[in-house]
C-alpha positions as CSV (number, residue, x, y, z in Angstrom):
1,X,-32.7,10.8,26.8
2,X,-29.9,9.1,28.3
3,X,-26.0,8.5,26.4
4,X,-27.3,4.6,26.4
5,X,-30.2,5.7,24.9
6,X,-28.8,7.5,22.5
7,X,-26.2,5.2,21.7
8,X,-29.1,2.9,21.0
9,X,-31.1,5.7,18.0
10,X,-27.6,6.6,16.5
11,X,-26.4,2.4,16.3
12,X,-29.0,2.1,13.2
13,X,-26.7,4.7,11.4
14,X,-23.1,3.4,13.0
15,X,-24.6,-0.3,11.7
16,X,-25.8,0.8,8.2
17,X,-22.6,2.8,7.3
18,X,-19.9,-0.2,8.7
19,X,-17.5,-1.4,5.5
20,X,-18.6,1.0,3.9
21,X,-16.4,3.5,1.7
22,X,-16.9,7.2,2.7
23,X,-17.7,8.8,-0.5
24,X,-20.3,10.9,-2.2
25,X,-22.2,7.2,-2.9
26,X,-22.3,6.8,1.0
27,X,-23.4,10.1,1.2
28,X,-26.6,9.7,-1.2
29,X,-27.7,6.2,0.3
30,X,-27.4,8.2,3.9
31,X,-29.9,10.8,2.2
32,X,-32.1,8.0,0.7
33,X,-32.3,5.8,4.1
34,X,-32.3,8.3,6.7
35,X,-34.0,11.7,4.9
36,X,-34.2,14.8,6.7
37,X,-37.4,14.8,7.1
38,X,-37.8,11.4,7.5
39,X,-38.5,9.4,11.4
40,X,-35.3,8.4,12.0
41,X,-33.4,11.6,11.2
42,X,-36.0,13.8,13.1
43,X,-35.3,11.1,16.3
44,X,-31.8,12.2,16.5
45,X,-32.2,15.4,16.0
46,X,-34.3,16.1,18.9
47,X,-32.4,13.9,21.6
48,X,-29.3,15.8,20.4
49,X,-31.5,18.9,21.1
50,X,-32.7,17.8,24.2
51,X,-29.6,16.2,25.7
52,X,-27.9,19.8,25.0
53,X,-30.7,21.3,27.1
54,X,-30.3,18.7,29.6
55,X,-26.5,19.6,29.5
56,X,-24.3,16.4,28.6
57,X,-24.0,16.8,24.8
58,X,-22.1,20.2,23.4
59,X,-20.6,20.7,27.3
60,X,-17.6,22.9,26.2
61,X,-17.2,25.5,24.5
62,X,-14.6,27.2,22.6
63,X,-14.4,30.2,19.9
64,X,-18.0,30.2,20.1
65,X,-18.5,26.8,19.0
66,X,-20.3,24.5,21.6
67,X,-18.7,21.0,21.2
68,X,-17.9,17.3,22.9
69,X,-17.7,13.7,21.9
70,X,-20.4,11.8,22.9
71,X,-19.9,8.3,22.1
72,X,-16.0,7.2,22.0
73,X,-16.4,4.4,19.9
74,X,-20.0,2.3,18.5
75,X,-19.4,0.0,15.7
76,X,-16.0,1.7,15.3
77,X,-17.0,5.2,15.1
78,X,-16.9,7.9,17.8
79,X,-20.0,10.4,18.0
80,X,-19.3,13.9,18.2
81,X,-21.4,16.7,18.4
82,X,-21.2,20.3,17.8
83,X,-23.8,23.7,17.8
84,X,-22.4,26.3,15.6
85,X,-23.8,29.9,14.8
86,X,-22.5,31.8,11.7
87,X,-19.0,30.6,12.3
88,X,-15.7,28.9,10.8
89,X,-14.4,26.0,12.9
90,X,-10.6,25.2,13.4
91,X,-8.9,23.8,10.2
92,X,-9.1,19.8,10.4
93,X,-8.0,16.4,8.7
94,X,-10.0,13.3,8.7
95,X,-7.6,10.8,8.3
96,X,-10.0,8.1,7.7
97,X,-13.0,10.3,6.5
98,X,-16.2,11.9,8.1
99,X,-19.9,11.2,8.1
100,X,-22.0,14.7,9.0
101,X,-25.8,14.4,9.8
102,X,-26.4,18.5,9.4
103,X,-29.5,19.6,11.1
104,X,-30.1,23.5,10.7
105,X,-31.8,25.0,14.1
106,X,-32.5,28.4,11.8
107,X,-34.2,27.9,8.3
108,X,-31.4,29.0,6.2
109,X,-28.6,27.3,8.0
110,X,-25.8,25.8,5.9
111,X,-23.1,23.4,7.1
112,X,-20.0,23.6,4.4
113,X,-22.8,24.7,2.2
114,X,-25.2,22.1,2.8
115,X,-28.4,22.1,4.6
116,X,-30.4,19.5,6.1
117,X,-28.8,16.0,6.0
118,X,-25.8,14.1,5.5
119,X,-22.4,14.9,3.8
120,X,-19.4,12.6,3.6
121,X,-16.2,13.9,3.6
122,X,-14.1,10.7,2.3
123,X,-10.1,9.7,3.7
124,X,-7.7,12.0,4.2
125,X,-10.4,14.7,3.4
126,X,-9.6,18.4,5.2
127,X,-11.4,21.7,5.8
128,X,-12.8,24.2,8.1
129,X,-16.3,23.5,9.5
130,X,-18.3,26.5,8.6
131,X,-21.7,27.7,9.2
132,X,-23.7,30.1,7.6
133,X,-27.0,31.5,7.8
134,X,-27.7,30.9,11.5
135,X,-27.4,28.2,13.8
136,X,-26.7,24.1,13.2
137,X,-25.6,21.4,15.3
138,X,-23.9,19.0,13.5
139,X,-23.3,15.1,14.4
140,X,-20.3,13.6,13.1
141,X,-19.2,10.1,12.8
142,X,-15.5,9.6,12.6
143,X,-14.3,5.6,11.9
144,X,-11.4,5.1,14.0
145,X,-12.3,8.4,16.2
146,X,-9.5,10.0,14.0
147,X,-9.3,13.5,13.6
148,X,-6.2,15.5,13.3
149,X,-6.4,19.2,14.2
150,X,-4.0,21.3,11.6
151,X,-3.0,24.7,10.8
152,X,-4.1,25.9,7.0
């Protein structure tokens, strides 16, 4: 799995979400198009999985949360992509919202939560990234590539 190739599996998503609000009606159409279990989902779960084996994805690392931005901008999104492990993540705005694809690497993993799939966090939307219950990388699309780190 190459970033091109990549770029390439993760463009379906970037091209179905485009104009779209981010909101909890984004969120379920994400769950109905691109299940969990479903192909598609399962695809991007395992290049992320083997491009963090093969070292370019989740290259730094940081309050033992593995982390990077993959893609700066596809259909106006940047792709970032983080492995967390029974942790709370630095407090963070999304200016202009958040798509998460959450894919537990341990059975009972939750993002914010949530287990396998996607979550929206809509405009001006804030919180600290926490997972519980084992390990979960976590994809996340953010329109704009805007994310502000804050204090909270």
């Amino acid at each position: 799995m190459t970033k091109d190739e990549f770029q390439t599996l993760i463009a379906e998503v970037t091209q179905t979400v485009r104009g779209h609000p981010l909101d909890a009606k984004l969120a379920a159409e994400l769950n109905a198009k691109f299940p969990a279990a479903g192909q598609a989902f399962q695809s991007i779960r395992a290049a992320c999985a083997a491009a963090v084996a093969d070292g370019w994805m989740c290259e730094r690392e940081q309050g033992g949360i593995k982390f990077g931005r993959v893609i700066k901008d596809v259909d106006g999104f940047s792709v970032d992509v983080v492995h967390m492990t029974d942790v709370v993540g630095p407090h963070h705005r999304h200016p202009n919202g958040e798509i998460d694809m959450i894919m537990p690497l341990d059975a009972a993993a939750q993002f914010d939560g949530h287990g396998a799939g996607w979550l929206v966090y809509g405009p001006d939307s804030a919180h600290k990234p926490t997972v519980q219950g084992g390990a979960a990388m976590v994809l996340y699309l953010l329109p704009g590539g805007a994310i502000d780190f804050t204090r909270a």
